[in-house]
C-alpha positions in Angstrom: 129.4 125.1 73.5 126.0 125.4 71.7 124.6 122.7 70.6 124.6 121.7 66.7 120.9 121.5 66.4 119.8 118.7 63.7 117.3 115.8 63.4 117.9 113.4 66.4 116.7 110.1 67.3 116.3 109.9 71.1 115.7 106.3 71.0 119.2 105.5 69.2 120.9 108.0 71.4 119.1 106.4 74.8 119.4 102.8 73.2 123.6 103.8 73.0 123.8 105.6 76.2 122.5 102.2 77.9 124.5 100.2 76.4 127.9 101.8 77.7 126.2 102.3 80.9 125.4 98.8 81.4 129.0 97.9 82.4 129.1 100.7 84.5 129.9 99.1 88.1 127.3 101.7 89.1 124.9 99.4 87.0 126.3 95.8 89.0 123.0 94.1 91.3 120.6 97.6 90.3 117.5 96.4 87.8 117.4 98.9 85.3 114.5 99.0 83.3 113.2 100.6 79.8 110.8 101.6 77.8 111.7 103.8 74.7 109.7 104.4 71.7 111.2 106.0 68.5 111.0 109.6 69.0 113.0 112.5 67.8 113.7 116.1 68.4 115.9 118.7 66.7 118.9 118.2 68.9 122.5 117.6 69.1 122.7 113.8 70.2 126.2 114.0 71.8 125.2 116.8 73.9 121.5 115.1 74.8 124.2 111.8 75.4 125.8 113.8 77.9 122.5 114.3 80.0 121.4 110.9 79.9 125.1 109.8 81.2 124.5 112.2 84.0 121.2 111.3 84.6 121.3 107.6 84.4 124.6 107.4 86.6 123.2 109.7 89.3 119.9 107.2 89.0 122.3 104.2 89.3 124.4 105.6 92.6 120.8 106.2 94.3 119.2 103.2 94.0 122.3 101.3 94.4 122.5 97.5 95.0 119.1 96.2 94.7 117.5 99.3 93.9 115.6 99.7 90.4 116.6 102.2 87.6 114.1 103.1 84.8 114.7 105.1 81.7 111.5 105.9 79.7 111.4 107.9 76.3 108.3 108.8 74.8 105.8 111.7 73.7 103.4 113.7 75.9 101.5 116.6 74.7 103.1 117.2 71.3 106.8 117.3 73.4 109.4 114.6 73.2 110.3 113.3 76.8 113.5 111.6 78.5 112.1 110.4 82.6 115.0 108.6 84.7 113.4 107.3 87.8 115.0 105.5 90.5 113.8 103.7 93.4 115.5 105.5 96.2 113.7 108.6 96.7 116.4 109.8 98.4 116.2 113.1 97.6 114.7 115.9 100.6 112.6 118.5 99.5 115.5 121.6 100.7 118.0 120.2 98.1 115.6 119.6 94.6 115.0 123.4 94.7 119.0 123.7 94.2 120.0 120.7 92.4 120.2 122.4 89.1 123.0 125.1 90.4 126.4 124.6 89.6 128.5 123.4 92.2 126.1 122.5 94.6 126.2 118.7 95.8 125.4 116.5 98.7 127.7 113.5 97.3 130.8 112.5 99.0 133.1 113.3 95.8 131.0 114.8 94.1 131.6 118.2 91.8 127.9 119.2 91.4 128.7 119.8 88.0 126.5 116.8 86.5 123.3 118.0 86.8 123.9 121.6 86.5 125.6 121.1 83.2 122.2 118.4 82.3 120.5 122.0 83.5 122.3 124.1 80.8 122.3 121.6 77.6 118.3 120.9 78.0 118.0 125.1 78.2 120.0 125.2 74.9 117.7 122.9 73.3 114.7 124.8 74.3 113.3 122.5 76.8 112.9 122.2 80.6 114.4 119.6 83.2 112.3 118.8 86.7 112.9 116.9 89.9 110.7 115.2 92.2 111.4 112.8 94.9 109.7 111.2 97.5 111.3 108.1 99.6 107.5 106.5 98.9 107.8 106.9 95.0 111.2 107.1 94.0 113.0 109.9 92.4 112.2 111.0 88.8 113.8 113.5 86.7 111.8 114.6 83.6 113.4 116.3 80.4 111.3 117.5 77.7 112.1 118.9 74.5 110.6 120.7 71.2 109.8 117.9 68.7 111.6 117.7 65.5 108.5 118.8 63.5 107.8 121.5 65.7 111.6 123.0 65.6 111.9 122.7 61.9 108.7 124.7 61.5 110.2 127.4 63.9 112.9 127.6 61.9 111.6 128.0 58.6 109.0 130.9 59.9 112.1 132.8 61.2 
C-alpha cells in the first residue's frame, strides 16, 4: 500500500527495529554495531520498519557467526540516511545489478521478495536504495530519503 507519509523519527524507528532484532538467532555470535543520531524524514515508520527488518536480517545471515553488522543513521548532504554494512562482502558484482528485482535470490529458501519489497517502500518515499559489495570491504546498502523539512516544504508549494 502507499505509505502514510507524516513526521518520522528514524532513530526511534532504527532504535525499535534493533531491539526486536537483537533476539533474532540471526543476531546469536554476529557483533552488531551502531551509530544513529536523531534524524527524521516525512515517512511512514512501519513501512521504513519493514526495510530495516529486511535489511538488517539479510546483514545478519551474511556475516553470520563472527561476522560484524553495522547499522548507521545520519545526514549527508541535506538527505536523511539508513547504511546496513556487513562484514561478509559476499555479494559478486553479476547479482548487485539484480538484487532489487522481485523474485530474484541466491539464498537457499529464500523468496527474493525482501529486498525487492525494501526497493519499492524507499521509491514511495521518494528516495533511492544502493548496493555495493566487495569481499575486501564488506557489503553496504545505503537508503536515503527527503528530510522532513524538505517534504513539508514540497508539500505546502503544491
Amino acid at each position: 500500500p502507499a505509505p502514510t507519509l507524516r513526521h518520522c523519527s528514524l532513530k526511534q524507528v532504527a532504535m525499535e527495529t534493533l531491539e526486536m532484532l537483537r533476539s533474532d538467532p540471526l543476531a546469536e555470535k554476529v557483533t552488531l554495531e551502531t551509530d544513529i543520531a536523531d534524524v527524521s524524514c516525512r515517512g511512514d515508520p512501519d513501512q521504513l520498519r519493514q526495510v530495516l527488518i529486511n535489511l538488517v536480517r539479510n546483514a545478519l545471515a551474511a556475516a553470520g557467526p563472527g561476522g560484524k553488522v553495522r547499522i548507521t543513521v545520519g545526514e549527508r548532504d541535506g538527505r536523511s540516511e539508513i547504511r546496513v554494512w556487513d562484514s561478509a562482502g559476499s555479494i559478486p558484482a553479476s547479482d548487485l545489478v539484480r538484487v532489487f528485482e522481485p523474485f530474484y535470490t541466491t539464498k537457499a529458501g529464500g523468496t527474493g521478495l525482501g529486498l525487492s519489497t525494501a526497493h519499492s517502500i524507499v521509491h514511495a518515499h521518494h528516495g533511492t536504495i544502493v548496493a555495493r559489495s566487495a569481499p575486501q570491504t564488506g557489503t553496504e546498502f545505503l537508503v536515503e530519503l527527503p528530510r522532513a523539512e524538505e517534504e513539508l516544504r514540497a508539500d505546502s508549494g503544491r
